[in-house]
C-alpha positions in Angstrom: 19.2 -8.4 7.9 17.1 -7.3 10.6 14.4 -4.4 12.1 14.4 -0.8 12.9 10.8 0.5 14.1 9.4 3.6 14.9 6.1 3.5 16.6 5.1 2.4 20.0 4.9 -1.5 21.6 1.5 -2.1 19.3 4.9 -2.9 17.3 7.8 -3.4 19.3 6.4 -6.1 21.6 6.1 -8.9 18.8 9.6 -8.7 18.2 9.7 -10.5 21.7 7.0 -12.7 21.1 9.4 -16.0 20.2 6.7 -18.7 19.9 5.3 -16.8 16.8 8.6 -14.5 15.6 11.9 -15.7 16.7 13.8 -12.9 17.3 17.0 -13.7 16.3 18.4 -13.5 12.5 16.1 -12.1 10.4 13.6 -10.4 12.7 16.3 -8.4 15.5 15.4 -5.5 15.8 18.5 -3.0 15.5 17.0 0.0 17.1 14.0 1.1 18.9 12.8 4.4 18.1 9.8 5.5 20.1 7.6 8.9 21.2 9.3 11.1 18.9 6.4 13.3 16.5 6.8 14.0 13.5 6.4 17.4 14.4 9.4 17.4 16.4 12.2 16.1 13.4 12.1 19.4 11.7 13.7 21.2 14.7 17.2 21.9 15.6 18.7 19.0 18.1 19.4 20.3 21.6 21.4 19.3 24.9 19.0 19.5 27.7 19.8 18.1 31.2 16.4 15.8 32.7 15.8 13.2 35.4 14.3 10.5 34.7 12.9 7.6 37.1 13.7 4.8 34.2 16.8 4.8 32.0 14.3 4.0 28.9 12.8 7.3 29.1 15.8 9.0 29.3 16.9 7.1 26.0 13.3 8.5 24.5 14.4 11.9 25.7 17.6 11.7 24.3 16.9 10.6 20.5 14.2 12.8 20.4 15.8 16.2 21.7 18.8 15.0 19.2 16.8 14.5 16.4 18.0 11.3 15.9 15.3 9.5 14.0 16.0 12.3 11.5 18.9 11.5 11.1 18.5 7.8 10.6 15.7 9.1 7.9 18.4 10.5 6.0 20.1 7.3 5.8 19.5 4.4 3.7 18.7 0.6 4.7 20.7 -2.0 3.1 19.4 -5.1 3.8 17.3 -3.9 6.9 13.4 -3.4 7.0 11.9 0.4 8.9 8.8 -1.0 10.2 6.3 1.7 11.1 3.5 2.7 13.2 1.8 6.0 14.4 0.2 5.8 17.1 2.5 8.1 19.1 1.8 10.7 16.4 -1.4 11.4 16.6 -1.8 11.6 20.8 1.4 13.3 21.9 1.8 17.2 21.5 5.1 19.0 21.3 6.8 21.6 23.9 8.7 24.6 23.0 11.3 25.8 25.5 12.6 28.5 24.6 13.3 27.5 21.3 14.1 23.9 22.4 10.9 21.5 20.9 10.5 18.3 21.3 7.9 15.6 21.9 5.4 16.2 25.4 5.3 13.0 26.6 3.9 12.5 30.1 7.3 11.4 31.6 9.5 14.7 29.7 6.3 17.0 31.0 7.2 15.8 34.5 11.0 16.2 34.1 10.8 19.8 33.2 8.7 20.1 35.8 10.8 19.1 38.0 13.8 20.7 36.7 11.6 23.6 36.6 12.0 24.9 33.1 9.5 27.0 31.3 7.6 25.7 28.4 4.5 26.5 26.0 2.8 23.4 24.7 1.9 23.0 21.0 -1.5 21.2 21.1 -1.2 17.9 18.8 -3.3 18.9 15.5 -3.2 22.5 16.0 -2.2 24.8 12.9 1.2 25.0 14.3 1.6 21.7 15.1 0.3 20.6 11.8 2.6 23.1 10.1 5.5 21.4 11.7 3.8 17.7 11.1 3.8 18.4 7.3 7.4 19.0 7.4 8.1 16.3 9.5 5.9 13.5 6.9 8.2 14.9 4.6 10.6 13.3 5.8 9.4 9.8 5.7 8.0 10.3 1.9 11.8 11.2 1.3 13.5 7.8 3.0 10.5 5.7 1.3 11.0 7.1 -2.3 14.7 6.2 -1.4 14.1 2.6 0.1 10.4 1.1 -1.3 10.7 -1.9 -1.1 11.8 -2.2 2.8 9.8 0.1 4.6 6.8 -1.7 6.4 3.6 0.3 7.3 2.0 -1.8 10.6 -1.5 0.1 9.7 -3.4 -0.2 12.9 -6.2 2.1 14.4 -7.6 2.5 17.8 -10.1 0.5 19.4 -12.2 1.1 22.4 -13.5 -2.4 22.3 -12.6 -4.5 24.7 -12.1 -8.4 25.0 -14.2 -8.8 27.4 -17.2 -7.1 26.1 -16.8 -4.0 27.5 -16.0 -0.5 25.8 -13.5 1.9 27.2 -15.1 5.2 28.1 -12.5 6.9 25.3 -13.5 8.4 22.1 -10.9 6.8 19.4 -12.7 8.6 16.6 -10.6 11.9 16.0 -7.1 10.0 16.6 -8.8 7.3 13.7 -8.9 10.6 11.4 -5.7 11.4 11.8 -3.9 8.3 11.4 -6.1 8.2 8.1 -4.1 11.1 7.3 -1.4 9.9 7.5 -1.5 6.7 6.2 -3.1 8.5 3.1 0.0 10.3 2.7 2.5 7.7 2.9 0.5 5.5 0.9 1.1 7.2 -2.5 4.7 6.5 -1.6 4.8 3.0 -0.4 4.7 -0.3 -2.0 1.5 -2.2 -1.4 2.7 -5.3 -0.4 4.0 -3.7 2.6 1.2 -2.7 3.5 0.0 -4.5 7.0 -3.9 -4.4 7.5 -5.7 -5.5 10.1 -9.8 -6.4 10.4 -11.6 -4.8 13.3 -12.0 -7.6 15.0 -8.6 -8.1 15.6 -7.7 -4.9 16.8 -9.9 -5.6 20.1 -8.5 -4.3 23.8 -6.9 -6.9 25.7 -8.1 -6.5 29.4 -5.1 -8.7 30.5 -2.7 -6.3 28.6 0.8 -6.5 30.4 0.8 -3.1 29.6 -3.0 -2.4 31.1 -6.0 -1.8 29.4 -5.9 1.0 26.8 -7.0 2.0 23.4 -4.1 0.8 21.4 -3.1 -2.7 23.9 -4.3 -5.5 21.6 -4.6 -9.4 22.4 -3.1 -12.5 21.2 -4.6 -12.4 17.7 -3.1 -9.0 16.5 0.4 -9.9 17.3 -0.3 -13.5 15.4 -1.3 -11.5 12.6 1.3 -9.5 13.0 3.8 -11.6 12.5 2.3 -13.3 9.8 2.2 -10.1 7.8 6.1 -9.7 8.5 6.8 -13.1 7.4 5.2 -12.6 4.6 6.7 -9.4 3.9 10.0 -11.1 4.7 9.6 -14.1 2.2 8.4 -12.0 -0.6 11.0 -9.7 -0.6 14.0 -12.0 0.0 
């Protein structure tokens, strides 16, 4: 038994959090998959030769132009838990190169860039975009239908509040929107109980961040809660 996620570190960096998850039996995590839409699973997988500065993005890169998260979707679990979050989905727009789209993350903008290959940009919640999202959620409502009872929505929103009083000078409200979308969607499809929810002032900014300060970088007491809510899920379902 163990964890796949898709989503961004809101999730992933509990999993290394020993002192309140251990990360060995039940909570490993089996794969990572990270800044891949869900616009971008309905299109055809592609080779496409990038530099990248860290290996990690290049992994990114790689499962997203292959589709590979799509693949996994049409897959079952076993024993394993799909944790989610969307956080990635609702900031990142998608690129079209010449027929080749993928996710438009700031580190594959720069690599074809550099490998100088012409693009257009799909703007994240523009018709098109959406009309590839739609096709892309339908995906996930599939894999749930198929696997209920161990697929784990990590329902978090945005925050520009910070820990130390302050407020980011970032407007959270139209990403907020869409991630209600979204959850609104999946929701019809997923078990309650695995459900994850968080109150506001939990999800708060953590100025100390190891990742720096930003809109979706929470403190101490969301990853405790966190991991609560997977025990919990874990123990109920065992």
């Amino acid at each position: 038994m163990g964890f796949y996620i898709y989503g961004g570190c809101a999730t992933r960096d509990v999993f290394s959090m020993d002192s309140i998850l251990p990360s060995d039996g039940v909570f490993s995590v089996r794969k990572y998959f990270s800044r891949t839409v869900p616009a971008s699973l309905c299109h055809d997988p592609y080779l496409l030769d990038l530099d990248f500065e860290k290996d990690f993005h290049k992994r990114l890169f790689l499962d997203d132009s292959g589709k590979s998260f799509r693949d996994f979707l049409m897959s079952d679990l076993g024993d394993d838990f799909l944790i989610l979050d969307f956080v990635s989905a609702v900031r990142f727009s998608l690129y079209d190169a010449s027929g080749m789209v993928g996710t438009l993350t700031p580190q594959n903008k720069t690599a074809l860039i550099k490998k100088k290959i012409k693009y257009k940009s799909v703007p994240c919640w523009s018709e098109d975009y959406l009309r590839f999202h739609s096709i892309g959620m339908n995906y996930f409502s599939d894999f749930i239908v198929r696997n209920r009872d161990k697929v784990i929505l990590n329902k978090i929103y945005f925050s520009n509040v910070c820990s130390d009083g302050s407020v980011l000078d970032s407007s959270v409200d139209k990403y907020n929107l869409r991630l209600n979308e979204i959850y609104d969607f999946l929701e019809i499809y997923l078990n309650p109980s695995l459900v994850i929810s968080f109150d506001s002032d939990v999800l708060v900014c953590d100025v100390d961040h190891k990742w720096g300060k930003d809109m979706f970088h929470y403190g101490f007491e969301y990853y405790a809660a966190l991991a609560e809510g997977l025990k919990g899920v874990v123990s109920r379902t065992m």
